[in-house]
mmCIF file of the N, C-alpha and C atoms, coordinates in Angstrom:
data_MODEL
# 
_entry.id   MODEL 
# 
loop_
_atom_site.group_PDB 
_atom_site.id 
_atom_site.type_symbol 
_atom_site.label_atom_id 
_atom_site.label_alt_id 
_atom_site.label_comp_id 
_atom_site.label_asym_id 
_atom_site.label_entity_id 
_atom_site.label_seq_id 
_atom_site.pdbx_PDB_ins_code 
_atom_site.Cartn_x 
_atom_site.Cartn_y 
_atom_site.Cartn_z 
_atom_site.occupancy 
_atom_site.B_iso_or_equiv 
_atom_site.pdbx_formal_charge 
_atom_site.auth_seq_id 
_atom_site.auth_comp_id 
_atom_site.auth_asym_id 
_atom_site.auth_atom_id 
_atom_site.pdbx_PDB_model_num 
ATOM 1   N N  . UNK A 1 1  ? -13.205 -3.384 -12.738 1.00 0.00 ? 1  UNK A N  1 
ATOM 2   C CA . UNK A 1 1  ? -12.329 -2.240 -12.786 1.00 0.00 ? 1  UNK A CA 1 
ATOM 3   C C  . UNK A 1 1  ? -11.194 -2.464 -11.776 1.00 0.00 ? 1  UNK A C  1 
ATOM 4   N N  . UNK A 1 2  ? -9.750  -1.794 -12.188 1.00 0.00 ? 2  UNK A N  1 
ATOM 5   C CA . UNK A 1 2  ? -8.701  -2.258 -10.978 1.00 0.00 ? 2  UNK A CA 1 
ATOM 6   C C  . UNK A 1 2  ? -8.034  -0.679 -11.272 1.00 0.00 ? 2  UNK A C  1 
ATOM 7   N N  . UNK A 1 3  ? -7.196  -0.672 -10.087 1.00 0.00 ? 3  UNK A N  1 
ATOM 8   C CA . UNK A 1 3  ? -6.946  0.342  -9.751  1.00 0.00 ? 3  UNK A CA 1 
ATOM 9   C C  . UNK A 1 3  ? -5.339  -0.046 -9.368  1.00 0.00 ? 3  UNK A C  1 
ATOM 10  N N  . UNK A 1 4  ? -4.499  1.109  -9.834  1.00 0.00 ? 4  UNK A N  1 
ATOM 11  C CA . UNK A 1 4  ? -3.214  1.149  -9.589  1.00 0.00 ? 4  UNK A CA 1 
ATOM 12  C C  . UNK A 1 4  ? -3.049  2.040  -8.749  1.00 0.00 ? 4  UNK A C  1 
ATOM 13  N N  . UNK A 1 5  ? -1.472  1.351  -7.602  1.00 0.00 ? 5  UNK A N  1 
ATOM 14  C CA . UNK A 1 5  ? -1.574  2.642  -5.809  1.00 0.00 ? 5  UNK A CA 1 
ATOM 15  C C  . UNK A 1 5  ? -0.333  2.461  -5.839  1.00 0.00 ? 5  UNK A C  1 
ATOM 16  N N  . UNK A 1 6  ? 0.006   3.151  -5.118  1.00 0.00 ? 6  UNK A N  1 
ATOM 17  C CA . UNK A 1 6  ? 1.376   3.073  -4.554  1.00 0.00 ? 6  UNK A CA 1 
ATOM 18  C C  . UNK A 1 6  ? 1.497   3.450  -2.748  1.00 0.00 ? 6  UNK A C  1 
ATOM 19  N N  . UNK A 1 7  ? 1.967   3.012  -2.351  1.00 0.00 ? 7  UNK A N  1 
ATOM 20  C CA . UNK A 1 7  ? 2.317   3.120  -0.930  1.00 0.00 ? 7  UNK A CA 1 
ATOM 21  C C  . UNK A 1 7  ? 3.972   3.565  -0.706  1.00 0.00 ? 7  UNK A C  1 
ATOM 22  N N  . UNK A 1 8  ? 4.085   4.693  -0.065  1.00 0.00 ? 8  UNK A N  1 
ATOM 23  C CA . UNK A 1 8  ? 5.221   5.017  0.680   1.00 0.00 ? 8  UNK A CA 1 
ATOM 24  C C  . UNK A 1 8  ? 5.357   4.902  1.700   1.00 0.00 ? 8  UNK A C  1 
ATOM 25  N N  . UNK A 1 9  ? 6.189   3.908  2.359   1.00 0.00 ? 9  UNK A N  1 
ATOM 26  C CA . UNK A 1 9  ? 7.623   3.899  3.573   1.00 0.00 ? 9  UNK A CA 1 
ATOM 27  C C  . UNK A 1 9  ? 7.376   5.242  4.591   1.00 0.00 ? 9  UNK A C  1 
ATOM 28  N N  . UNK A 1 10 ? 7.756   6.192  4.110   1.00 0.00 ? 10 UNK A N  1 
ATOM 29  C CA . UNK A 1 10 ? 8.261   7.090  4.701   1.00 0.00 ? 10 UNK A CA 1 
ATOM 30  C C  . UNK A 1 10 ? 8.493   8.282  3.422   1.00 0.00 ? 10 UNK A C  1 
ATOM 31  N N  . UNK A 1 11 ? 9.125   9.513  3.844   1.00 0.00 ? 11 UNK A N  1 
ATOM 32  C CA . UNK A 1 11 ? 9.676   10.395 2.521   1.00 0.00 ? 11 UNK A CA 1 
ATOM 33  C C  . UNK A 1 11 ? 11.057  10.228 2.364   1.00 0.00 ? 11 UNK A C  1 
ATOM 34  N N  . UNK A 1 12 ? 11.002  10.073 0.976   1.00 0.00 ? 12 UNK A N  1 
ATOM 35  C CA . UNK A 1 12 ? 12.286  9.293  0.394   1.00 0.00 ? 12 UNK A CA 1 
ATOM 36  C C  . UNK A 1 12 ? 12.428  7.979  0.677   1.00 0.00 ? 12 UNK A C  1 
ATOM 37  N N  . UNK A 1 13 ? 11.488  7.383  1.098   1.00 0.00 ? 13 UNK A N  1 
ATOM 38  C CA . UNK A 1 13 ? 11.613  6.299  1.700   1.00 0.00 ? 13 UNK A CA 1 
ATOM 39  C C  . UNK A 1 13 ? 11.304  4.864  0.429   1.00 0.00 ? 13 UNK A C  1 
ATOM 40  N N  . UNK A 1 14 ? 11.353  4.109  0.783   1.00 0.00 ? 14 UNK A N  1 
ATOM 41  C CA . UNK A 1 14 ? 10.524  2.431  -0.148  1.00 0.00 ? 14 UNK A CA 1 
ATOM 42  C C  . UNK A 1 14 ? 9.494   2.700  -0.597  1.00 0.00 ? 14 UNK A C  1 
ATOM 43  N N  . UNK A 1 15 ? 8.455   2.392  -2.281  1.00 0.00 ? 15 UNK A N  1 
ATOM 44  C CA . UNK A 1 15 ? 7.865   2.363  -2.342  1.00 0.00 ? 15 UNK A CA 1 
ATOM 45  C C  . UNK A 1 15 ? 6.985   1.613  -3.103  1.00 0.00 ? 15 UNK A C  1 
ATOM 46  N N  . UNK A 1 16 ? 5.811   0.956  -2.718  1.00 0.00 ? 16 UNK A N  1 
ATOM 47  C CA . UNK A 1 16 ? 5.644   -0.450 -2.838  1.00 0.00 ? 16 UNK A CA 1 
ATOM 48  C C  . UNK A 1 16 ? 4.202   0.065  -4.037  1.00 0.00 ? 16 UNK A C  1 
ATOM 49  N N  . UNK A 1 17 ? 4.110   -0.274 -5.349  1.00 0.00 ? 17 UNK A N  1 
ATOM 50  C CA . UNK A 1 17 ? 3.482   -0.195 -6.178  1.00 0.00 ? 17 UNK A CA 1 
ATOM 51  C C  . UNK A 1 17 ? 2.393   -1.744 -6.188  1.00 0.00 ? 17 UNK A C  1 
ATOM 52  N N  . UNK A 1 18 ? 1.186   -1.275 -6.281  1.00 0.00 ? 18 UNK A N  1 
ATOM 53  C CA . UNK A 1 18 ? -0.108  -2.534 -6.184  1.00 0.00 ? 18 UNK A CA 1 
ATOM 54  C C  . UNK A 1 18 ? -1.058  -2.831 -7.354  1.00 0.00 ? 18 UNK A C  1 
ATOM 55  N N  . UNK A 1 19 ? -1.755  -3.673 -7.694  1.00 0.00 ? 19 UNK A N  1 
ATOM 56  C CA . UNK A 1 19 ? -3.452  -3.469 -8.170  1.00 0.00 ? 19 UNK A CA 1 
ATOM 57  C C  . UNK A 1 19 ? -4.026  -4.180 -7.344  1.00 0.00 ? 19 UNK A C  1 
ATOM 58  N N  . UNK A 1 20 ? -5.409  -3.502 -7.126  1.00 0.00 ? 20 UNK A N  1 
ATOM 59  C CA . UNK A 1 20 ? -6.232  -4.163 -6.716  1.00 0.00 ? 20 UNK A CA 1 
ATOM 60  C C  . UNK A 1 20 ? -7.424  -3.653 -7.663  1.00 0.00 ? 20 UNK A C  1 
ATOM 61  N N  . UNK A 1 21 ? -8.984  -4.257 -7.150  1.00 0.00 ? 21 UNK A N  1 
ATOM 62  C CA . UNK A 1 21 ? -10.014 -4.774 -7.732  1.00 0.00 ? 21 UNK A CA 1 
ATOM 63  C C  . UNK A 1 21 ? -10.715 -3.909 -6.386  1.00 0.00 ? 21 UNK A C  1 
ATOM 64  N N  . UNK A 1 22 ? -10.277 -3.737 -5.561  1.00 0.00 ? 22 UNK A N  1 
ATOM 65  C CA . UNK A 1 22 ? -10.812 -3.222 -4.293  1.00 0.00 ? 22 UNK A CA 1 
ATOM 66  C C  . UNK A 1 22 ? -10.033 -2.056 -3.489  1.00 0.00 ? 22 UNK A C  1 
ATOM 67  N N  . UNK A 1 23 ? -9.990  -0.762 -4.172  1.00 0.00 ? 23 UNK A N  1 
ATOM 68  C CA . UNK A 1 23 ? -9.057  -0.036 -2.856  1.00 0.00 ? 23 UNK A CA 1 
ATOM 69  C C  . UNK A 1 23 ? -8.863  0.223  -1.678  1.00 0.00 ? 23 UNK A C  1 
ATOM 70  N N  . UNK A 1 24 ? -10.466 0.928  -0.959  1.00 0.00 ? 24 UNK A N  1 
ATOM 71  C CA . UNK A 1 24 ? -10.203 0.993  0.185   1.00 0.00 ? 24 UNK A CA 1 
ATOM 72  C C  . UNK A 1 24 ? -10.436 -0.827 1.047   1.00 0.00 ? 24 UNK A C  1 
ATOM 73  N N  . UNK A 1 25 ? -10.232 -1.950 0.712   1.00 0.00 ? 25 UNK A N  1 
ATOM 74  C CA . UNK A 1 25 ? -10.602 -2.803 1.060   1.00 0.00 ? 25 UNK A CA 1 
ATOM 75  C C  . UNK A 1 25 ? -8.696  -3.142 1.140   1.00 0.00 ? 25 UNK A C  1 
ATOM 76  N N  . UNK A 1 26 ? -8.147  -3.007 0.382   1.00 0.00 ? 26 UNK A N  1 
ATOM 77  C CA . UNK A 1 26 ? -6.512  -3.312 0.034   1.00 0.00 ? 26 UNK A CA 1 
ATOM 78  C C  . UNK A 1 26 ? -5.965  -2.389 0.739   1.00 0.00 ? 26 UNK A C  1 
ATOM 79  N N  . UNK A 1 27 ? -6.311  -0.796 0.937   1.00 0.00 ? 27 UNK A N  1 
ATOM 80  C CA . UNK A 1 27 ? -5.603  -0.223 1.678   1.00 0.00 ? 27 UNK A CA 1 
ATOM 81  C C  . UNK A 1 27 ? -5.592  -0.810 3.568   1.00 0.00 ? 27 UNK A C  1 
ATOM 82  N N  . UNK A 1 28 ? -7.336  -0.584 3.279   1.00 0.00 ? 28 UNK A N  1 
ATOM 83  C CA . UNK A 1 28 ? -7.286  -1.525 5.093   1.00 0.00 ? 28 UNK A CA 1 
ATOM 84  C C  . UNK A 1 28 ? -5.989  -3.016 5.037   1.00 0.00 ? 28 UNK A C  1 
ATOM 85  N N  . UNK A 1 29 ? -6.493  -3.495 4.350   1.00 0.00 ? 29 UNK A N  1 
ATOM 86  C CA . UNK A 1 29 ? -5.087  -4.678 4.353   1.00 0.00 ? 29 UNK A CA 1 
ATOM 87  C C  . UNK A 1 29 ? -4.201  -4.111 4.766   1.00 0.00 ? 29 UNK A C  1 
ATOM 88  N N  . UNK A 1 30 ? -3.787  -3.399 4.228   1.00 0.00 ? 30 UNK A N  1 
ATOM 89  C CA . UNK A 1 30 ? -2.158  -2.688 4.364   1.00 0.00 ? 30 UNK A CA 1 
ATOM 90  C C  . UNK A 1 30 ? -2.019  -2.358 6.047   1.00 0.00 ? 30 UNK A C  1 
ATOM 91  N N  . UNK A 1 31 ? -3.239  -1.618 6.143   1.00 0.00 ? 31 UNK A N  1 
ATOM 92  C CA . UNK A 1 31 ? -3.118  -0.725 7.424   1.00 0.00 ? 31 UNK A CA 1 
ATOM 93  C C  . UNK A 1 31 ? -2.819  -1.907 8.395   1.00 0.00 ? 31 UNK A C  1 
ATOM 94  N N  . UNK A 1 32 ? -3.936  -3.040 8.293   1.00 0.00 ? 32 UNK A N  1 
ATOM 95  C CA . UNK A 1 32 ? -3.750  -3.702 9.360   1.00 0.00 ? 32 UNK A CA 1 
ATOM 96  C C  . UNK A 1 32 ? -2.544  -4.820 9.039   1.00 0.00 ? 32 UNK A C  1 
ATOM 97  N N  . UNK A 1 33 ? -1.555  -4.547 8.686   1.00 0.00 ? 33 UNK A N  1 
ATOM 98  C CA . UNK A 1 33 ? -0.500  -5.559 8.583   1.00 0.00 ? 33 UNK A CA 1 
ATOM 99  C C  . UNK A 1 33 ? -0.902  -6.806 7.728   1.00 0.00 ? 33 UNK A C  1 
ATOM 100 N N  . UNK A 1 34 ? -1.677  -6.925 7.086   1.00 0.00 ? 34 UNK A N  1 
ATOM 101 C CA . UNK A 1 34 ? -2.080  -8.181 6.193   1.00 0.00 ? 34 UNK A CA 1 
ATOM 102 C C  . UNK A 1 34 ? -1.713  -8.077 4.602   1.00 0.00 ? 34 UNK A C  1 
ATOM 103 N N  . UNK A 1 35 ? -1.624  -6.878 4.168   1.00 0.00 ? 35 UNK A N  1 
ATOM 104 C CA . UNK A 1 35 ? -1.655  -6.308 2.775   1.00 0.00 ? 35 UNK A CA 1 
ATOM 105 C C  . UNK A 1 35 ? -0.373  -6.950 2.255   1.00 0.00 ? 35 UNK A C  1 
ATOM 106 N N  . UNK A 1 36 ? 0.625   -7.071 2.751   1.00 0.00 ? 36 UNK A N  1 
ATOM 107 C CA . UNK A 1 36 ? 2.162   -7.968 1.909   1.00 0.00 ? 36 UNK A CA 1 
ATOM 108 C C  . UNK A 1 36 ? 2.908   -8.367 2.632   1.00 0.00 ? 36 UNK A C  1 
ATOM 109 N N  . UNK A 1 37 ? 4.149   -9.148 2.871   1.00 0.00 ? 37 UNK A N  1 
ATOM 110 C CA . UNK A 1 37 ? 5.299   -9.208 3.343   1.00 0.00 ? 37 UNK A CA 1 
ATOM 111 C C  . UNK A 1 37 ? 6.093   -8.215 3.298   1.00 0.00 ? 37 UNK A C  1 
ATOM 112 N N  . UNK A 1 38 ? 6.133   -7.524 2.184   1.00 0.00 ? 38 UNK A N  1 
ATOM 113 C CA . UNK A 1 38 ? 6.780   -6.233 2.024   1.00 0.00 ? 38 UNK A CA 1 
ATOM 114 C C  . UNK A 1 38 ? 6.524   -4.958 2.577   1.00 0.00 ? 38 UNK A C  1 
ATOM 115 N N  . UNK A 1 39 ? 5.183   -4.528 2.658   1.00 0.00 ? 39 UNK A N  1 
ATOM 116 C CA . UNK A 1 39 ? 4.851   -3.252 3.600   1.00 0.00 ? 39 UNK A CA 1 
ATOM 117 C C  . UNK A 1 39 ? 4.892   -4.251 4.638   1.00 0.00 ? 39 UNK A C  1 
ATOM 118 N N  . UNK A 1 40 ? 5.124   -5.097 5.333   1.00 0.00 ? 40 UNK A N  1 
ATOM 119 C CA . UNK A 1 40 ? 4.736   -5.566 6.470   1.00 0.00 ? 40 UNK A CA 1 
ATOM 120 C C  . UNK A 1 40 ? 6.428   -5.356 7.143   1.00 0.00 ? 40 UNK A C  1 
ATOM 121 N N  . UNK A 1 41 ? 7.338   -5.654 6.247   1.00 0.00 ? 41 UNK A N  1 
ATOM 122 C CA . UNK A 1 41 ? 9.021   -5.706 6.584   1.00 0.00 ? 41 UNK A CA 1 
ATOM 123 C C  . UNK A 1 41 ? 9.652   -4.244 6.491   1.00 0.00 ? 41 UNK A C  1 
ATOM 124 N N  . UNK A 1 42 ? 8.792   -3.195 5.412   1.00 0.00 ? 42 UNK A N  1 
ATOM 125 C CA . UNK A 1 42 ? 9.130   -1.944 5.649   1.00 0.00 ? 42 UNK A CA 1 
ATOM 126 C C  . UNK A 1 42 ? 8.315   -1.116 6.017   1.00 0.00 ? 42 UNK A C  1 
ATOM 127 N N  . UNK A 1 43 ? 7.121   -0.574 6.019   1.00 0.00 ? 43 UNK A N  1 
ATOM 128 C CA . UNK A 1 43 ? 6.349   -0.595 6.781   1.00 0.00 ? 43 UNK A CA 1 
ATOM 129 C C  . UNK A 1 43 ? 5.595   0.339  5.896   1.00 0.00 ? 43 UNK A C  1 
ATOM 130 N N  . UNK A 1 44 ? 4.423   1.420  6.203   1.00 0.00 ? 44 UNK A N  1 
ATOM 131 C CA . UNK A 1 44 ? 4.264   2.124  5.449   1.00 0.00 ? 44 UNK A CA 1 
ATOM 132 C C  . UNK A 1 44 ? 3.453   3.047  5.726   1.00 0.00 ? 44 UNK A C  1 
ATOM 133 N N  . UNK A 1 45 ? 4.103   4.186  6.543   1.00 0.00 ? 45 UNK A N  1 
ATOM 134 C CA . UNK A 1 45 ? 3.737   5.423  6.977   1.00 0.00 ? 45 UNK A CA 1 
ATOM 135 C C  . UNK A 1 45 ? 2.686   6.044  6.900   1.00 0.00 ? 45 UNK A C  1 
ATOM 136 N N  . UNK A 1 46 ? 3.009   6.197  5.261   1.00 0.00 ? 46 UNK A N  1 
ATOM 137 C CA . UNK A 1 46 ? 2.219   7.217  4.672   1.00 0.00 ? 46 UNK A CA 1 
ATOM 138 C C  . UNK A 1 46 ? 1.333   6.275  3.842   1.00 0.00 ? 46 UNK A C  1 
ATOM 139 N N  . UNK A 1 47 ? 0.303   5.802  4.023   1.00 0.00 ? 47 UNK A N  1 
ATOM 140 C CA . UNK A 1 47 ? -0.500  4.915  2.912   1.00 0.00 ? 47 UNK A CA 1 
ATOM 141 C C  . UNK A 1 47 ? -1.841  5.892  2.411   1.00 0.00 ? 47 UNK A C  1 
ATOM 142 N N  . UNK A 1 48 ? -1.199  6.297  0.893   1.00 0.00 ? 48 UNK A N  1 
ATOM 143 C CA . UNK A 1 48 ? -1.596  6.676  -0.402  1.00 0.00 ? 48 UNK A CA 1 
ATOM 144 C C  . UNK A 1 48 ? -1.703  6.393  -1.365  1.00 0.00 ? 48 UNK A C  1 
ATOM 145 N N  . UNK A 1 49 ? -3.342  5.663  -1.755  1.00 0.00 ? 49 UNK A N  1 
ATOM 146 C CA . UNK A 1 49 ? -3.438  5.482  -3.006  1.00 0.00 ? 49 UNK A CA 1 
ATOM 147 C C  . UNK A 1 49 ? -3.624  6.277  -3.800  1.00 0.00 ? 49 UNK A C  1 
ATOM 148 N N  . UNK A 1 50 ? -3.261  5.744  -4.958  1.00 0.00 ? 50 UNK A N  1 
ATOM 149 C CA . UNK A 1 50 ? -2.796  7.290  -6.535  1.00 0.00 ? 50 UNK A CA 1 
ATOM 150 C C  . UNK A 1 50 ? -3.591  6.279  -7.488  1.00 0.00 ? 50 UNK A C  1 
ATOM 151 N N  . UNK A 1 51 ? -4.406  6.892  -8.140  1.00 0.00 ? 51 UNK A N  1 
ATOM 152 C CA . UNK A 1 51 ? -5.113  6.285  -9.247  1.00 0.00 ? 51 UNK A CA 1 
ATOM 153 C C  . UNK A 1 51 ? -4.499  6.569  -10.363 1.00 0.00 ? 51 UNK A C  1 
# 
């Protein structure tokens, strides 16, 4: 099963669309700076996954 997320920047801000196979395992990624180059260069505030 995979799961579609999205992560926001900020409000109004960048927002970086994912799948993973693992959510809260991909969100920790994120949190700890490992999850992309992209949340890593904009960053990502508010991290919310949306199924």
């Amino acid at each position: 099963m995979y799961h579609v997320y999205i992560l926001a920047s900020r409000r109004h801000g960048t927002l970086y669309i994912g799948v993973t196979n693992s959510l809260p395992k991909r969100l920790e990624e994120h949190r700890s700076g490992k999850g992309s180059l992209f949340v890593k260069q904009y960053g990502s505030a508010c991290l919310r996954g949306i199924l």
